[in-house]
N, C-alpha and C positions, 0 to 999 in steps of 0.2 A: 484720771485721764479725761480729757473733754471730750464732747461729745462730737466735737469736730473730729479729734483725733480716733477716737473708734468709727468715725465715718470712714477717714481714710484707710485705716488700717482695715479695715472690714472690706472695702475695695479692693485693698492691695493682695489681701487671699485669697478673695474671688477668681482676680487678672492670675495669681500664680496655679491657682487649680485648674482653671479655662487651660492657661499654656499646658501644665502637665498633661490635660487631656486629651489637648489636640495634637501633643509631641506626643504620645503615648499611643491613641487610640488611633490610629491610621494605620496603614499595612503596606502603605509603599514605600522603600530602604530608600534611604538618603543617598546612597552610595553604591555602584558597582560589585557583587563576590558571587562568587564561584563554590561551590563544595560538591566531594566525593564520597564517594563509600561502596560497599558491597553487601548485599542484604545476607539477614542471616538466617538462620532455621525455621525463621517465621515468614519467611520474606520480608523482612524488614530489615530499613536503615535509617537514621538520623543524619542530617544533613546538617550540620552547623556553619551557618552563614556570618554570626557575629550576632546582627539583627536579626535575624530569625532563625528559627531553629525547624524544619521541615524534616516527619516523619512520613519516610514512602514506602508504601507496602508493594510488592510485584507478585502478582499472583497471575495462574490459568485460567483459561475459560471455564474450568469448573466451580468456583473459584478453589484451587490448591495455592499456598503459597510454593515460591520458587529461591531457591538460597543460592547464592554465590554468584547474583548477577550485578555485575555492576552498573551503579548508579551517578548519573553529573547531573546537579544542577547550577543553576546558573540564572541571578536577580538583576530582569531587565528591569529598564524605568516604571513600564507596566504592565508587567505580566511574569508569572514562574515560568521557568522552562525548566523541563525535566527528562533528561533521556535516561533513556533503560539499556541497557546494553546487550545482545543476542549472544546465545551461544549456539553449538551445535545443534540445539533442538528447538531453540525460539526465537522467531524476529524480533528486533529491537522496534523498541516502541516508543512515542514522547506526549508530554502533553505540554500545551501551553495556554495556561488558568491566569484571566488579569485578577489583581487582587481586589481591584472594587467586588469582584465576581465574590471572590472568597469571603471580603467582609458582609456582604448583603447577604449573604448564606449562612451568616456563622462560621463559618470556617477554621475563622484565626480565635485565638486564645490570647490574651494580653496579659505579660508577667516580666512583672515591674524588675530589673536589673538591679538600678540606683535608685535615685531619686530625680538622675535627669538620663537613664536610657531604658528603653524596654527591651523586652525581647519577643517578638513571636512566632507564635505556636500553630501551627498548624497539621493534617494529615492527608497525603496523599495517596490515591489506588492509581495503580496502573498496571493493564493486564498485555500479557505480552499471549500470542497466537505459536501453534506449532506447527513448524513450518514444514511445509510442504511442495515448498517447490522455490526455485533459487527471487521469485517475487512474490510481495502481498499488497496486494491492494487494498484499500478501504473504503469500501463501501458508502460509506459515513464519512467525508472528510474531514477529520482530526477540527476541533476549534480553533481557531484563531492563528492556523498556520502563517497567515500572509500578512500578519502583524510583527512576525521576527524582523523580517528586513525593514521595518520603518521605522521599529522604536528608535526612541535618539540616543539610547546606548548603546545598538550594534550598526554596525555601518556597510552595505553589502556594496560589496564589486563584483563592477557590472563588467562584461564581455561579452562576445560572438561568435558564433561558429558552429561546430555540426555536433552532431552525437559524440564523433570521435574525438571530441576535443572536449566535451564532459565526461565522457569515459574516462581519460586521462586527469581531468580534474579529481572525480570523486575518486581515485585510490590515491591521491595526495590527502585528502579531507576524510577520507570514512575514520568510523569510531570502531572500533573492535572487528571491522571489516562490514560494518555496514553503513548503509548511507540511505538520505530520504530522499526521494526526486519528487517537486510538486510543480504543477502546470497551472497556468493563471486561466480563469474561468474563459478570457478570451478567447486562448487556444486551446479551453477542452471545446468551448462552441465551433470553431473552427474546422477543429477535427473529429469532429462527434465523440471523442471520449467518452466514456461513464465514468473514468473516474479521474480524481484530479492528484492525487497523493499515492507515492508507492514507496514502500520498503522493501531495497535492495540489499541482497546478501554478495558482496564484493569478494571471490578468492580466483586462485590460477585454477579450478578444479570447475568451477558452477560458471564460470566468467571468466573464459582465459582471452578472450580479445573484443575487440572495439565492435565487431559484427554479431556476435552473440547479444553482447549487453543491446545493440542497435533492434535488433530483432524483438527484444525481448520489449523495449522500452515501445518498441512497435505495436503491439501488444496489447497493450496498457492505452496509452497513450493517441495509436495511431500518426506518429510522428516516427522522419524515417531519416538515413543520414543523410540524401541529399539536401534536406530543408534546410535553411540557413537559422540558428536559433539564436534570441537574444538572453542569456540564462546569468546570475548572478550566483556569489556563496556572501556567506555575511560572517564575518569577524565583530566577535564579544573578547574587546581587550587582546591580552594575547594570544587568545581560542580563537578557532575559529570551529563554529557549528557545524555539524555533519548532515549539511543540506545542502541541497541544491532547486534554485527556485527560476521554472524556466519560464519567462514574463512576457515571451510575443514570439512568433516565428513564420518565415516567409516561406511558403509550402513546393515543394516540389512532387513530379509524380513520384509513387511510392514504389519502390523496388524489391517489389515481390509480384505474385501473380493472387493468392487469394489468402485471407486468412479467415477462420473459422473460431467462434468464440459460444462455446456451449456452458447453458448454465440451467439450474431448475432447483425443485422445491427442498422439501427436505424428505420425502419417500417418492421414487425409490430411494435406497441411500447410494445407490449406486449404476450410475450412465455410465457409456463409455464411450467416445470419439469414435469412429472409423471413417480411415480414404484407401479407395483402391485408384488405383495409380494405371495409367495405361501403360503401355510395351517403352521400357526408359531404357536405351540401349541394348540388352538381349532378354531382360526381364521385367516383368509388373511388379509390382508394388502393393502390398498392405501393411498399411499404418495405423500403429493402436498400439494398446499399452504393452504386449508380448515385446514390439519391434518397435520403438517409438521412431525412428527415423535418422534423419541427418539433412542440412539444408549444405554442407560442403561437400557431399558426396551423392550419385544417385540415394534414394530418389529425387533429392532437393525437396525433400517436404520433409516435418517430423512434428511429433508432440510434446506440446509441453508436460503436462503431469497429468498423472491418473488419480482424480477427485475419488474417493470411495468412502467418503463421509456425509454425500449432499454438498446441494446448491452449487459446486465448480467455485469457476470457471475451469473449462476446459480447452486448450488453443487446438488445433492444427494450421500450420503455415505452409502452404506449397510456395516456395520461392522462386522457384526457375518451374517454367511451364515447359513441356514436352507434349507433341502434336497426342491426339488420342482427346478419349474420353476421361473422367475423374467421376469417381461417386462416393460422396459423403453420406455416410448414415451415422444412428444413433442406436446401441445395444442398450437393452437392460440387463445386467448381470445380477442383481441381486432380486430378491422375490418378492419384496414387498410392493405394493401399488402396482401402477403402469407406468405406461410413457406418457398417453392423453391427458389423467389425470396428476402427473409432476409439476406443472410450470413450465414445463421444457419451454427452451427459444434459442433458437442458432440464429446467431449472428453473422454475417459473412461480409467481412471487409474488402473493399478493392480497392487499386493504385492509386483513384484517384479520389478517395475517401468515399465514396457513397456507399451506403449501408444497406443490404438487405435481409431483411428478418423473415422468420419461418416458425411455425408453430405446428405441430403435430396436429393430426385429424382425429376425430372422437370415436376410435373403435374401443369400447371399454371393457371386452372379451381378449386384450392382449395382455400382457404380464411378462413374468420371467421368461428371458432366452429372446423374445422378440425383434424385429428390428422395427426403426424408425427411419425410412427411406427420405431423404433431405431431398436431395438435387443431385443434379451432375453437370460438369463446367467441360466447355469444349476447350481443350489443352492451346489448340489453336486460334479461336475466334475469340474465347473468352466470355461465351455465350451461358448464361446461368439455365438451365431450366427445373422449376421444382418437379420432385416429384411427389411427395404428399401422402407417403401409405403408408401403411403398418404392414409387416411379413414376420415369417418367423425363418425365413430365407435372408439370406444376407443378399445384396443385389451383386456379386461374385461371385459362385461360389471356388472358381477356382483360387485358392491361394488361404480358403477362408476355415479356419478349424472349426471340426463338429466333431462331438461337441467341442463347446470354448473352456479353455483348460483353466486349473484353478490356481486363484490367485494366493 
């Protein structure tokens, strides 16, 4: 052979290794798939997409693995998406990982099919929370939520309207009965949010109408039905994702009277919410974890759930105001640390979104049984005033047990 000819030829393998390479060693699919599965005794499932093959582990905050929950995912143009599916003890969870991400990390594994397709490989955690109350918020907003609706392979439709016209949407859309709702950073500034991503648990029992879910999304969000919202779902093929992305909203006043949002460290491991309620038709009111309340019925206030693990949140909502007094405190129920030294901070929202926070005083001789005296709001004027103590009196005590019975 000449020497020209082993030039060429010597070329021509170079150019077909380079191609293998660059067909081979990349990690974004040429094409559109979907896969399912159900983890098993390990928590684990294989996800077989054709091109890639994704192993996803679903485990607890301990970590424990968790078996027989199901699993979708679903290969956008640039990014995995991966939902988890909730059952009666755990919210559903998602992640969404671009794969530049995964290959600059190692991630993916490359194992050669043929000679012209690969396959790959990669392993996914995703830890699913126990639930505790019909929503979860996150903290830490999930990565790259707000990249679903714009890759160029899912396409979200856009709409308008109130809560009650998302309410109805998401029990078209939810997955296994749940669904995600995220709010664009515009309208968590808007509305002072903390957080922008929630996981909702959709049935006739936790969520049986458009005013519950309204209240709750309230909550979260501080967004209320009469505001007009601009909110989209996104459609992958003929899926459609169990999201809901609400991207601007024209604010009305809020239709309630006060909410309360209690949250703190991790000892004590257990606060507790209380309102006493003035004279609502022929009786007062106390709300707290014994009686959590009702907002359809006197009192028109209630709570949400009782935190007894640390850090909350914990709500109370007075919806409808009735002339009198109201007095918010904080218990400690459990023995460890105080109240001073928790983190404690109550938040207290109003109609027209201004936020007032509140921090316990430094008596470090309180503990177990104690109260934490907040404020009290005039039923009528809507007048805040803190008050700022530690007791071991509750500021009622009619209506109020002693001792506090156990849980």
């Amino acid at each position: 052979m000449s020497l020209r000819n082993w030039i060429i030829l010597a070329a021509s393998l170079a150019l077909l290794a380079f191609s293998a390479c660059s067909n081979q060693d990349t990690a974004y699919p040429e094409e559109p798939a979907s896969a399912t599965g159900v983890t098993d005794s390990a928590g684990e499932v294989e996800l077989d997409f054709g091109s890639h093959i994704i192993t996803v582990t679903v485990v607890d905050f301990i970590p424990q693995p968790i078996a027989s929950i199901s699993v979708t995912g679903h290969l956008l143009h640039d990014y995995l998406y991966i939902f988890a599916a909730g059952n009666d003890v755990f919210y559903a969870n998602y992640k969404v990982i671009s794969y530049q991400e995964m290959d600059d990390n190692g991630g993916i594994v490359y194992v050669p099919k043929t000679t012209s397709m690969a396959t790959f490989t990669s392993d996914v955690s995703i830890t699913l929370e126990r639930i505790t109350r019909d929503v979860y918020s996150y903290s830490e907003d999930p990565a790259n939520s707000e990249e679903i609706p714009v890759d160029s392979w899912t396409t979200a439709v856009e709409d308008q309207g109130t809560l009650s016209e998302i309410f109805e949407l998401a029990g078209t859309i939810a997955n296994n009965n749940s669904i995600f709702v995220h709010v664009s950073s515009d309208v968590a500034t808007a509305t002072n949010a903390e957080v922008q991503t929630i996981s909702v648990i959709l049935d006739d029992e936790s969520i049986p109408s458009d005013t519950v879910f309204a209240v709750l999304l309230g909550l979260e969000f501080h967004i209320f039905n009469a505001d007009t919202l601009t909110y989209s779902y996104v459609e992958y093929g003929d899926s459609i994702l169990p999201f809901i992305f609400i991207n601007d909203a024209v604010l009305a006043e809020g239709a309630f009277f006060a909410q309360f949002t209690l949250t703190w460290g991790e000892i004590p491991y257990d606060l507790d919410s209380h309102l006493w309620t003035p004279v609502i038709g022929s009786s007062s009111y106390h709300v707290y974890w014994v009686d959590r309340g009702t907002i359809a019925t006197e009192p028109y206030a209630f709570l949400d759930v009782d935190d007894v693990t640390s850090w909350g949140p914990e709500h109370i909502v007075i919806q409808f105001e009735s002339p009198g007094t109201y007095y918010y405190s904080v218990h400690q129920y459990s023995e460890e640390g105080n109240i001073p030294n928790s983190e404690a901070k109550v938040s207290l929202l109003k109609p027209d979104r201004t936020v007032e926070e509140f921090t316990p005083p430094n008596v470090v001789d309180s503990g177990e049984g104690w109260y934490w005296h907040v404020c009290s709001i005039d039923g009528t004027t809507g007048e805040v005033t803190e008050i700022g103590t530690m007791n071991q009196d509750p500021p009622i005590l009619a209506g109020s047990p002693s001792p506090m019975p156990s849980k």
